[in-house]
C-alpha positions as CSV (number, residue, x, y, z in Angstrom):
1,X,-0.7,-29.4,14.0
2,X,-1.7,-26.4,16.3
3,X,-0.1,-23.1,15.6
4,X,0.5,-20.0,18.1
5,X,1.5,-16.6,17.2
6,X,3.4,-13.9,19.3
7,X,2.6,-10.2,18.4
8,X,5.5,-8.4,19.8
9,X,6.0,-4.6,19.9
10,X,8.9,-3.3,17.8
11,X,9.1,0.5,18.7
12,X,12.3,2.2,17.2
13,X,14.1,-0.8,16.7
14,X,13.3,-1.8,20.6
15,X,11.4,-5.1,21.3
16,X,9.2,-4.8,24.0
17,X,8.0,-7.2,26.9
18,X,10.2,-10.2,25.6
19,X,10.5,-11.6,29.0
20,X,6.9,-12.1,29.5
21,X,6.4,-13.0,25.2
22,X,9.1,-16.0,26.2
23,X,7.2,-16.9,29.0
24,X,3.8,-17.1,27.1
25,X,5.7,-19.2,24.6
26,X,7.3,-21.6,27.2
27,X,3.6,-22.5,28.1
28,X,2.4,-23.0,24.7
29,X,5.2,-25.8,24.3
30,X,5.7,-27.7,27.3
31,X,1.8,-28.1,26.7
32,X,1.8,-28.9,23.3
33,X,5.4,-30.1,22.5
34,X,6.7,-31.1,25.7
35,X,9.5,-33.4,24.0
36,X,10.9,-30.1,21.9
37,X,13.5,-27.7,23.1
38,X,12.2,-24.4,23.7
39,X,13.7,-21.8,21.2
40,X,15.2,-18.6,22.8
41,X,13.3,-15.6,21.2
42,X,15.8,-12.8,21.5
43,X,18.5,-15.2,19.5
44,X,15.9,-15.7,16.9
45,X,15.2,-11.9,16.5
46,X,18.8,-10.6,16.6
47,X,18.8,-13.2,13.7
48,X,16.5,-11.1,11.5
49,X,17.2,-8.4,9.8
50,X,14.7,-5.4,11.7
51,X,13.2,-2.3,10.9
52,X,14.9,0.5,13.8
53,X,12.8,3.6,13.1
54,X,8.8,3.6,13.2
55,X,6.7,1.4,15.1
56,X,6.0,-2.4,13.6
57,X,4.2,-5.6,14.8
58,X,6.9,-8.4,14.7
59,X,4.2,-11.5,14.3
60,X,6.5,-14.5,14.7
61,X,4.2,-18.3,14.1
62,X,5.8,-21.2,15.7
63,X,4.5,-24.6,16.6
64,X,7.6,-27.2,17.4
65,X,10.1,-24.6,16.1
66,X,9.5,-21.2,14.4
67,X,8.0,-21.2,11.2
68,X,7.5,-17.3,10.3
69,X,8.8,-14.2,11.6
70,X,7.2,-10.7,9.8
71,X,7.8,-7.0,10.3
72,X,4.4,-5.3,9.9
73,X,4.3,-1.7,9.7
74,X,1.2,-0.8,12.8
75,X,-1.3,1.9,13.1
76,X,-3.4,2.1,15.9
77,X,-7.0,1.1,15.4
78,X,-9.8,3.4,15.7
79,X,-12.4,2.1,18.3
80,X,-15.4,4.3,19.5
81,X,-18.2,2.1,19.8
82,X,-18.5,-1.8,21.5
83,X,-20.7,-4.2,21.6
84,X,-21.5,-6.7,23.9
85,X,-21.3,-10.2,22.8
86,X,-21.7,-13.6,24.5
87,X,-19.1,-16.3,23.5
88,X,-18.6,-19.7,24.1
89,X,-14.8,-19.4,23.5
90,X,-12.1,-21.4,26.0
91,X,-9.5,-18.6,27.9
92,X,-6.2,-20.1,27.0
93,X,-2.8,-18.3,28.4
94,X,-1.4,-18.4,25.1
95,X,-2.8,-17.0,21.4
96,X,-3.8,-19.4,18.9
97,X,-3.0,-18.7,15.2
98,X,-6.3,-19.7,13.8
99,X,-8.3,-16.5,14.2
100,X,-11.8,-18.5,13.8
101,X,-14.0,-17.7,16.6
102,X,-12.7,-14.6,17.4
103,X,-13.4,-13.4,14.0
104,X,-17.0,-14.8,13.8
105,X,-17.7,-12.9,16.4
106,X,-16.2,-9.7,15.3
107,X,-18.5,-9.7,12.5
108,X,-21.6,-9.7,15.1
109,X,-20.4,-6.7,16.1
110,X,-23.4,-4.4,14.1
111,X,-22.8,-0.8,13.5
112,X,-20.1,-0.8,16.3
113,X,-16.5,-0.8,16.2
114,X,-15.6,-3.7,17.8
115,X,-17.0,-6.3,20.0
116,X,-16.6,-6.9,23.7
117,X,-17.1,-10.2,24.9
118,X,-18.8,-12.1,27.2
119,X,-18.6,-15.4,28.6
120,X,-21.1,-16.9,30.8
121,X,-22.3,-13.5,31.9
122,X,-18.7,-12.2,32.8
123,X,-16.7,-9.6,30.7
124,X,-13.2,-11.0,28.8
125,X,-11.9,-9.1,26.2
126,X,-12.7,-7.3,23.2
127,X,-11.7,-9.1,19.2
128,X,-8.6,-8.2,19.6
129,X,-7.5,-6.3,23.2
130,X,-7.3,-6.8,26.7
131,X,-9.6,-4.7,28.9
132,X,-9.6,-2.8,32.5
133,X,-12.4,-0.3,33.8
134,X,-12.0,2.5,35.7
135,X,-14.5,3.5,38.8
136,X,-12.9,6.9,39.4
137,X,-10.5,5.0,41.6
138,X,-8.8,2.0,40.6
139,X,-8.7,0.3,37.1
140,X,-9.8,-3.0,36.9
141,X,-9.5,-5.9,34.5
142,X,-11.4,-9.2,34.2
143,X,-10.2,-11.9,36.1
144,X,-10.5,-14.8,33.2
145,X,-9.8,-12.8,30.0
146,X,-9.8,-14.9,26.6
147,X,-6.1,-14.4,26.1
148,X,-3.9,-13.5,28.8
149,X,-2.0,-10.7,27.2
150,X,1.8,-10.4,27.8
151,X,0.9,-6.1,28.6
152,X,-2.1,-7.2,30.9
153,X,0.5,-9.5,32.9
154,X,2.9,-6.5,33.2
155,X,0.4,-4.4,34.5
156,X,-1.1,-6.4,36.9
157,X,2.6,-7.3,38.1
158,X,3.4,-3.5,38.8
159,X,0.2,-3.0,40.4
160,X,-1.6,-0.5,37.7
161,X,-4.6,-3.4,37.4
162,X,-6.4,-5.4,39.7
163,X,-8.3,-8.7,38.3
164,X,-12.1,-8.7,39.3
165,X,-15.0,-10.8,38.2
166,X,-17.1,-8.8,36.2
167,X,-20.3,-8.6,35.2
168,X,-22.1,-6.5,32.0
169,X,-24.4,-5.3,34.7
170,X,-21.8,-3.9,36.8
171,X,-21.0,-1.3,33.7
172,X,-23.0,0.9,35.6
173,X,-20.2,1.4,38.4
174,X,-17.5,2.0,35.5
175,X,-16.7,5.3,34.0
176,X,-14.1,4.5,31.5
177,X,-12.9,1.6,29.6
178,X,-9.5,1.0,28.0
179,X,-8.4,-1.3,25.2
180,X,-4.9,-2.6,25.1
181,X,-2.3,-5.4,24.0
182,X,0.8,-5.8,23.3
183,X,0.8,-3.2,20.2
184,X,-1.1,-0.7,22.0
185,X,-0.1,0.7,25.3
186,X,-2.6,0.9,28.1
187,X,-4.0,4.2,28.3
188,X,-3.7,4.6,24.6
189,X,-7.3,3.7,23.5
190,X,-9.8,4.7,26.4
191,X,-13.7,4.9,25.8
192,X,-16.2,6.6,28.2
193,X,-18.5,3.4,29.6
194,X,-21.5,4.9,27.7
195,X,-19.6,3.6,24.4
196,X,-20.6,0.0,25.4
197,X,-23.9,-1.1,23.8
198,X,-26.2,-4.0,24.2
């Protein structure tokens, strides 16, 4: 049976973006277990028993029903360098426990920090982040990412990102990059364009 996973934010005892986590979820089961009622995720989380000081990833696995709900204590990653990548991998608007693919191609990622993948030519994401470029003007995010992340919905809701096919040879009409998901807050880990490599 196919499991998902939903990494939520837990910032001094604060949940963030739960609307758009329930959402994500919502999809996930009325495609995969139409016939099951869909659980409410704030009831489940009042439930547990939550850090409130310090900033933790909540990583709750469900399939039909939830079947794991942890409190991880997060620290932002350290990313200077991508690669470019080409993958093969299907964009789905919900995230997949099984790590697989995305991991295998992690591990091509050389003496950089982290990959940045491509599919059929057009930038997605990177192993584990949503993206958006900035061209001294407007920030801009790919228009079929791997994973539609619950913060790259937000943003693009209120405006902050505008979805645009994009190719690795329109890098040269970028000047910054930023890396960010629902742990870490756009803006929070930005690269100058020259940090991509090929």
């Amino acid at each position: 049976m196919c499991r998902f996973v939903e990494s939520i934010q837990l910032k001094n005892g604060e949940f963030k973006r739960l609307v758009y986590h329930q959402e994500r979820i919502l999809k996930a089961m009325s495609d995969y277990f139409p016939a099951e009622k869909v659980f409410d995720l704030l009831e489940a989380l009042s439930l547990t028993s939550f850090p409130t000081e310090g900033l933790y990833k909540c990583r709750l696995v469900y399939d039909s029903m939830i079947r794991k709900i942890e409190f991880i204590p997060y620290k932002r990653p350290e990313i200077k360098t991508l690669r470019l990548v080409e993958t093969k991998m299907e964009s789905v608007p919900y995230k997949k426990e099984d790590r697989s693919l995305l991991n295998a191609a992690f591990a091509s990622r050389g003496d950089c920090d982290d990959v940045l993948l491509l599919k059929n030519g057009y930038l997605t994401d990177t192993s584990f982040a949503n993206i958006a470029l900035f061209d001294g003007v407007n920030w801009y995010t790919p228009r079929i990412p791997l994973i539609y992340g619950v913060n790259r919905t937000q943003l693009i809701e209120h405006g902050i990102l505008i979805e645009k096919d994009i190719t690795s040879c329109d890098l040269v009409n970028f000047i910054r990059v930023s890396l960010f998901n629902a742990m870490n807050e756009f803006g929070s880990i930005e690269l100058d364009i020259s940090s991509i490599r090929h």
